[in-house]
Structure formats: C-alpha cells, structure tokens
C-alpha positions as CSV (number, residue, x, y, z in Angstrom):
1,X,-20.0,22.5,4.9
2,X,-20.5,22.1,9.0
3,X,-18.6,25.1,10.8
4,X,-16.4,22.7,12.8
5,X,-14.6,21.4,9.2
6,X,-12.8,24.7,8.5
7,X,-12.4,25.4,12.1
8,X,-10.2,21.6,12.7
9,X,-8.2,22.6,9.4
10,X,-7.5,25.9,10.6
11,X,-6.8,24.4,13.9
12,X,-4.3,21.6,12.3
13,X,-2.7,24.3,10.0
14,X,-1.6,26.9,13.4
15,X,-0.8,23.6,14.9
16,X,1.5,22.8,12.5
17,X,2.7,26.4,12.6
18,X,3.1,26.6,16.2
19,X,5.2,23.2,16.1
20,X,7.9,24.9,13.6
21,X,8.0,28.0,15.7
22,X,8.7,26.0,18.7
23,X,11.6,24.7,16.8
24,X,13.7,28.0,17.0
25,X,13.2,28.0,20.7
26,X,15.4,24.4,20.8
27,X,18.7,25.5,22.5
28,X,17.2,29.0,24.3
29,X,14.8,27.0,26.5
30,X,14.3,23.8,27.9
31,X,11.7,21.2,26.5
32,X,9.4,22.0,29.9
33,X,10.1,25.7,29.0
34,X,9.3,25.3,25.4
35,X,6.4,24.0,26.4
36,X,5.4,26.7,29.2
37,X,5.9,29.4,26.7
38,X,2.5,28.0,24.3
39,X,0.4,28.9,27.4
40,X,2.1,31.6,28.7
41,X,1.8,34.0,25.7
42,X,-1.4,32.8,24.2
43,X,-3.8,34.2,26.8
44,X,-3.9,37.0,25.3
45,X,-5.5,35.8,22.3
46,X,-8.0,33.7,24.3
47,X,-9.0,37.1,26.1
48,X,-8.9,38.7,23.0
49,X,-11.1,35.9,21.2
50,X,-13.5,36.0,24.2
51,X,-14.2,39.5,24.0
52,X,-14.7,39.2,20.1
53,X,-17.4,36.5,20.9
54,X,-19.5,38.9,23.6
55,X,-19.6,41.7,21.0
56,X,-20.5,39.9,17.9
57,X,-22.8,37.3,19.7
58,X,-24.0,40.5,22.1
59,X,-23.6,38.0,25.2
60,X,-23.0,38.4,28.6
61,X,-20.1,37.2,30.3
62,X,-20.9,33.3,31.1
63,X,-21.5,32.6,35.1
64,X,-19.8,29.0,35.6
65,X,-20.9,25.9,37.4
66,X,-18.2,24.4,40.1
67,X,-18.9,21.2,37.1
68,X,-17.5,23.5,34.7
69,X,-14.5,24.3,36.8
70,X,-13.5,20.9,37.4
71,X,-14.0,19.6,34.0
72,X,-11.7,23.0,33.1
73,X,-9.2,22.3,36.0
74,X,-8.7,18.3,34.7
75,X,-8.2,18.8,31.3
76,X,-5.7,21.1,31.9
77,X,-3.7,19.1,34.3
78,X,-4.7,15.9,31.5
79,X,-2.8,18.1,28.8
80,X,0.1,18.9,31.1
81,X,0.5,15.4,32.2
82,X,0.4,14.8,28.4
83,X,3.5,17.1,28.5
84,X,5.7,15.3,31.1
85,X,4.8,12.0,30.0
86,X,6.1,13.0,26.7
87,X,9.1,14.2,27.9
88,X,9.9,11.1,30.2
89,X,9.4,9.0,27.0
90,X,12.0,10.9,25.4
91,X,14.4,10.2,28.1
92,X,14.3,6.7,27.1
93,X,17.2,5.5,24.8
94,X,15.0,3.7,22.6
95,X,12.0,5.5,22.7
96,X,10.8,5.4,19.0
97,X,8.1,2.4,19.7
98,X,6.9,4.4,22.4
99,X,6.1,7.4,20.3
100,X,4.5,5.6,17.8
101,X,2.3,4.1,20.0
102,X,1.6,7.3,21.6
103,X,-0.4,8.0,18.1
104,X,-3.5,6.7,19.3
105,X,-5.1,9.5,21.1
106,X,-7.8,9.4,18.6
107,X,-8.9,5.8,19.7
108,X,-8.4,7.4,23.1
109,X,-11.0,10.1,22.9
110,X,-13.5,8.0,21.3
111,X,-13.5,5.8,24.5
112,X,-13.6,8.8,26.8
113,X,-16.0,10.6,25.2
114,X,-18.6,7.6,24.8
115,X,-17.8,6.7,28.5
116,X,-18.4,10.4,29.7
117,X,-20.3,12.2,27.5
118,X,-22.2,9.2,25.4
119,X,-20.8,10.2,22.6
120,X,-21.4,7.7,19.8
121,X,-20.0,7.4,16.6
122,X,-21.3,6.1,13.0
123,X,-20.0,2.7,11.4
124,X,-18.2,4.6,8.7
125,X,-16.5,6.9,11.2
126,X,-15.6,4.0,13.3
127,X,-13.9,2.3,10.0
128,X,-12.3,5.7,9.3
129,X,-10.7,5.8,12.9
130,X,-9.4,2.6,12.6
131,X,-7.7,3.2,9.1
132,X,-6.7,6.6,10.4
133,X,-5.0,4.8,13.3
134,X,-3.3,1.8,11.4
135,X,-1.8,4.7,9.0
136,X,-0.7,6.8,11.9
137,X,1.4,4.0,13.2
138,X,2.3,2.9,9.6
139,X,3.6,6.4,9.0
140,X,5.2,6.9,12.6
141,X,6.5,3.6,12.0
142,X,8.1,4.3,9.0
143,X,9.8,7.8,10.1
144,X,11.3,5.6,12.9
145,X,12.3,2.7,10.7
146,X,10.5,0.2,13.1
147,X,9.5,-3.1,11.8
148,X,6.3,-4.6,12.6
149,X,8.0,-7.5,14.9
150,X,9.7,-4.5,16.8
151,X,6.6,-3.3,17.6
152,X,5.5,-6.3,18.8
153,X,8.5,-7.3,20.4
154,X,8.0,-3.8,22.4
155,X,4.5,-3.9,23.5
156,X,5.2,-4.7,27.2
157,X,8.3,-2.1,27.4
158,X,8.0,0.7,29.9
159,X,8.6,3.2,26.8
160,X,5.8,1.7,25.2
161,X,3.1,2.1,28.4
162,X,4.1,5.6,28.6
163,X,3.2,6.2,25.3
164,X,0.0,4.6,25.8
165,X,-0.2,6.7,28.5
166,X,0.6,10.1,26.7
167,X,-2.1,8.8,24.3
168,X,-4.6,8.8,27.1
169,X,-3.7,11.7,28.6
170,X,-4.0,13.8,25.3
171,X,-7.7,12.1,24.7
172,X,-8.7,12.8,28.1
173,X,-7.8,16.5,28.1
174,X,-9.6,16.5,24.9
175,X,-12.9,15.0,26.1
176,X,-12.8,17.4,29.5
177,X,-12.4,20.6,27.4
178,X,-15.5,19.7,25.2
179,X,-17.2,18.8,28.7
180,X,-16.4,22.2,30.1
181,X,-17.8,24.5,27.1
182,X,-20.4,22.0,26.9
183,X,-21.5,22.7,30.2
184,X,-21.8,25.8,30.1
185,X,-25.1,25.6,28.3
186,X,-24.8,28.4,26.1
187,X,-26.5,29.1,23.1
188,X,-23.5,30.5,21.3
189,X,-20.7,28.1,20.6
190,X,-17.9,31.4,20.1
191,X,-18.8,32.5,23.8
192,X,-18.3,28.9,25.2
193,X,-15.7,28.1,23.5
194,X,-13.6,31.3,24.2
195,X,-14.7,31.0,27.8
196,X,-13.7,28.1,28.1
197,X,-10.1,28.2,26.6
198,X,-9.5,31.3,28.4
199,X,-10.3,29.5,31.8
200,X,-8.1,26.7,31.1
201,X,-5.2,28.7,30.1
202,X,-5.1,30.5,33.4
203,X,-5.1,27.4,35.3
204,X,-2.5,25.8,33.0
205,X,-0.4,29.3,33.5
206,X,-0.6,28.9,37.3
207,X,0.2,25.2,37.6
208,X,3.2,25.5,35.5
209,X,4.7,28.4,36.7
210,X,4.4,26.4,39.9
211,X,6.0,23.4,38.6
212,X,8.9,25.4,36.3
213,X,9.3,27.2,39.9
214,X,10.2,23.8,41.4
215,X,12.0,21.5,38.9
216,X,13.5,24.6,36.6
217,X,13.0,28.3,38.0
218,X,15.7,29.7,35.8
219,X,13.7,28.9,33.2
220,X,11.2,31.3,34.1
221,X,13.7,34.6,33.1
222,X,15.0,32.6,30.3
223,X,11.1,32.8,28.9
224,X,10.9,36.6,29.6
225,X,14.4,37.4,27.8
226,X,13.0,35.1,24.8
227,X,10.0,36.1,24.2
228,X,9.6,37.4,20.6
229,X,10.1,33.7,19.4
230,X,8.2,32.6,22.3
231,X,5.2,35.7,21.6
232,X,5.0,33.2,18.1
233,X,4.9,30.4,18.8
234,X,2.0,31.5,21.3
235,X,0.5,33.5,18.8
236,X,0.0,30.6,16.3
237,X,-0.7,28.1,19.6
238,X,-3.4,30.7,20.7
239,X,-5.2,30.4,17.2
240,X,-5.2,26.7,17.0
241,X,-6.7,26.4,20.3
242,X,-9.2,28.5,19.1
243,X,-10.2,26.0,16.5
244,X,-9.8,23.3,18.5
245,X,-11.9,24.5,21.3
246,X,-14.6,25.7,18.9
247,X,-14.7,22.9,16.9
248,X,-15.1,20.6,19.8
249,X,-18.1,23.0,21.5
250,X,-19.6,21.9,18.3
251,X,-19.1,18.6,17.2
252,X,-18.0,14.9,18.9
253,X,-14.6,15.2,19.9
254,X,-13.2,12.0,18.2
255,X,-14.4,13.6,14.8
256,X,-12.6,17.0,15.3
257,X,-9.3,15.2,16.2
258,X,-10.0,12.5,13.9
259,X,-9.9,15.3,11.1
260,X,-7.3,17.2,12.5
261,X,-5.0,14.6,11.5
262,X,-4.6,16.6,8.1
263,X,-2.0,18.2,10.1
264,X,0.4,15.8,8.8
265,X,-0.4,15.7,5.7
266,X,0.3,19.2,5.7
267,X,3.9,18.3,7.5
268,X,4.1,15.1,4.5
269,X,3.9,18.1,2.0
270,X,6.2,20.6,3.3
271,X,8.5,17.6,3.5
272,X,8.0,16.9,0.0
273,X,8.2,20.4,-1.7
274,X,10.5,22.4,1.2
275,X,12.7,20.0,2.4
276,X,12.9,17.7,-0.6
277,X,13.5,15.1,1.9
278,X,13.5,11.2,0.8
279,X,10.1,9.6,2.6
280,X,9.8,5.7,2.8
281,X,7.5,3.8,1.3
282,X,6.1,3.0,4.3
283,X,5.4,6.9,5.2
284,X,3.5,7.3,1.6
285,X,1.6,4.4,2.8
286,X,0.6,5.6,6.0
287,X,-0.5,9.2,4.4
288,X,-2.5,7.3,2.3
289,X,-4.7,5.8,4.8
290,X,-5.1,8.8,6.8
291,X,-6.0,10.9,3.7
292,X,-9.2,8.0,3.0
293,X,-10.0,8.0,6.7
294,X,-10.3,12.3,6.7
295,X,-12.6,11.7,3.3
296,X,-14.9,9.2,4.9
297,X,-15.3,11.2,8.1
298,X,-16.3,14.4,6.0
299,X,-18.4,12.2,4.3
300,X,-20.1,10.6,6.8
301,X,-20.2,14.0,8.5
C-alpha cells in the first residue's frame, strides 16, 4: 500500500474528530472564533512534527524560495477565504442548495492542479471523481431534503455562487499547499511537509488575529479563557493537517482529497451505530457511490 493511503485516512479520521470537538465550542465562541482556535492551538504540533521530521530524516532545516512563500501565503488566505465564504453562506435563510453545491471541491482541485501544476489524472480516477461527486450531492442533498428540481431551480441564486465559491476556495488552498512543499525540492517528504504546514499556520495565525482584531476582538480573550476545548479541537486539527499536508507532498492532490471523502463514511457510521439516527434513502445512496469511487481510486492507485 502507497504511504499517502493511510496518511488521507488518518487525515479524514482527525478530521472528523476535530469537527465533533469543534461542536462543544458552539455557544463559548463565535463561528469566526471556532474557527481561529484550529490554527491557533495546532502550531504546536506542526513545530513539534517538524522537529520529528529533522531528527528521524537527519535533515537540515529547509532554506525557502520567495516561490515557496507565496504559494504558502495564498493558500492560507485561499482556506480562510474558504472560512468567510462559508460563513456568509450560512447567513442566508435558505442556504441548504448552497452548501450542497459547495461539495465540489474535489472537481475544484482537479482543475487547479492540472492548470498549475499539470497534474493529470487516469480515466478510472476521472470516473471515480465524477461518481464521488454525484454521490456527495446525492448525500448532501438528501440530509437537506432538496429535490433535484430545487437544485435546479437554485443554480443562479447568490447562495448557490457562494457555495461554488467556497468550493473553489477550498480546492485552491489545496493545490497551493501541495505547490509550496513541492517546491521546496526536498528529498524527504516528512521535512517538506512539516515545513510547510508549519509556515502556513503562522501566516494563517497572524492574518486572523488581525481580522478577529477588527470584526470581533473580544473574541480573542474569549479563545484564551476556552482553551482546553479549544487545545482539542487543535490537537486533532493539528494531526489531520499532518496527513493532509503529507499526503499531498506525495501524491496528486485531487486523489488525496478524492479519498479523504471516507470522512463521511465515517460520519454515515457513527450516525448509524451512535446516534441511531433515521438516514434517507437518498443518503444510503449517496454513501454508496462515494464508497465505489474510494475503491476505484485505490485501485487505480
């Protein structure tokens, strides 16, 4: 099995972790401070990652290209932007067509990765994105209890450009972050990876504590007096950006985040066996497809 399999599933698994952590910081913070806090308090596992990498790899600390540094700088402000867009959309009354449509990051990063890095993809990985993608909106779809004319109906709507746009955003920052590590030109992927996350949290740290400062600054105690839930859900943040980032120093992009869709199949089974919530038809459906999509990519892998 390729390295970058275990690392996406680890990566979707903290994900999915860090999501349900976030969820006992609903009420104590706001959404933009919820959000700050993943940053914030997983540096400190980036540093300590990074200095893992020198000593087991026995490698320097990188030097950095002004290339590198922009690549760094634009994905982070990419994934913020994700993060506001996001939150506008949920302003909207009616913002359930907008979300699901906000699903198709993967499509996103396939574009942006062929148009900036050539990245190319295989015909069965192409297939698997585009049954990957039909069951994402099948299953967000069917959460939301949207019919297919409502979508439809909804594809002009301002809520549904912005979650177009939060789809873009999200592949974008993806893309950048492999372009970074990538151009490092390192010979060990640990080193470029950790390097690389490390950078971008610090300029994602700086630019939000900027923007909190601004739109929100009593936020910015309100993270301080939180902080053990907060230390979590950066904790479990700070470990699935470590898979992510290493998976994508060493593999396409659109595969990692094709894959990491497993993440909700692991929600679709907690649901099942924790919650013993009802799921639609539709829902079942929709898992389906994304569970053949992740078996063709690893296939095709």
């Amino acid at each position: 099995m390729e390295l970058w399999i275990p690392l996406t599933i680890a990566a979707a698994f903290f994900q999915n972790i860090r999501s349900a952590m976030q969820k006992h910081l609903q009420g104590k913070l706001s959404t933009l401070g919820a959000a700050y806090v993943r940053f914030l308090y997983a540096w400190p596992i980036a540093l300590l990652y990074l200095f893992a990498a020198i000593v087991i790899e026995g490698h320097p600390l990188p030097g950095f290209s002004a290339s590198f540094l922009i690549y760094a700088l634009l994905g982070g402000i990419c994934q913020i932007m994700f993060t506001i867009f996001l939150l506008w959309l949920f302003s909207f009354h009616n913002f359930a067509v907008g979300t699901t449509f906000s699903k198709l990051e993967t499509i996103m990063v396939a574009i942006f990765g062929l148009l900036l890095l050539g990245d190319k993809l295989t015909p069965g990985v192409v297939i698997a994105i585009a049954m990957s993608t039909v069951g994402l909106v099948v299953l967000s779809a069917g959460q939301a209890k949207i019919s297919l004319a409502n979508l439809i109906n909804g594809l002009w709507r301002l809520p549904t450009l912005i979650g177009l746009a939060c789809a873009a955003w999200l592949g974008m920052s993806v893309v950048l972050f492999r372009a970074a590590s990538l151009s490092l030109n390192l010979d060990s992927f640990m080193v470029s990876a950790a390097f690389t996350l490390l950078i971008v949290l610090i300029l994602q740290i700086a630019i939000m504590t900027v923007l909190i400062g601004i739109r929100e600054p009593g936020q910015l105690a309100r993270v301080r007096t939180h902080w053990r839930p907060a230390m979590l859900v950066g904790i479990s943040g700070g470990l699935a950006s470590i898979g992510w980032f290493s998976a994508f120093t060493l593999q396409n992009a659109t595969y990692v985040r094709a894959l990491g869709q497993i993440e909700l199949i692991f929600t679709f089974i907690a649901t099942l066996l924790f919650f013993r919530e009802k799921v639609a038809r539709a829902e079942i459906a929709g898992i389906a497809l994304i569970t053949a999509a992740i078996i063709i990519i690893l296939l095709s892998s």
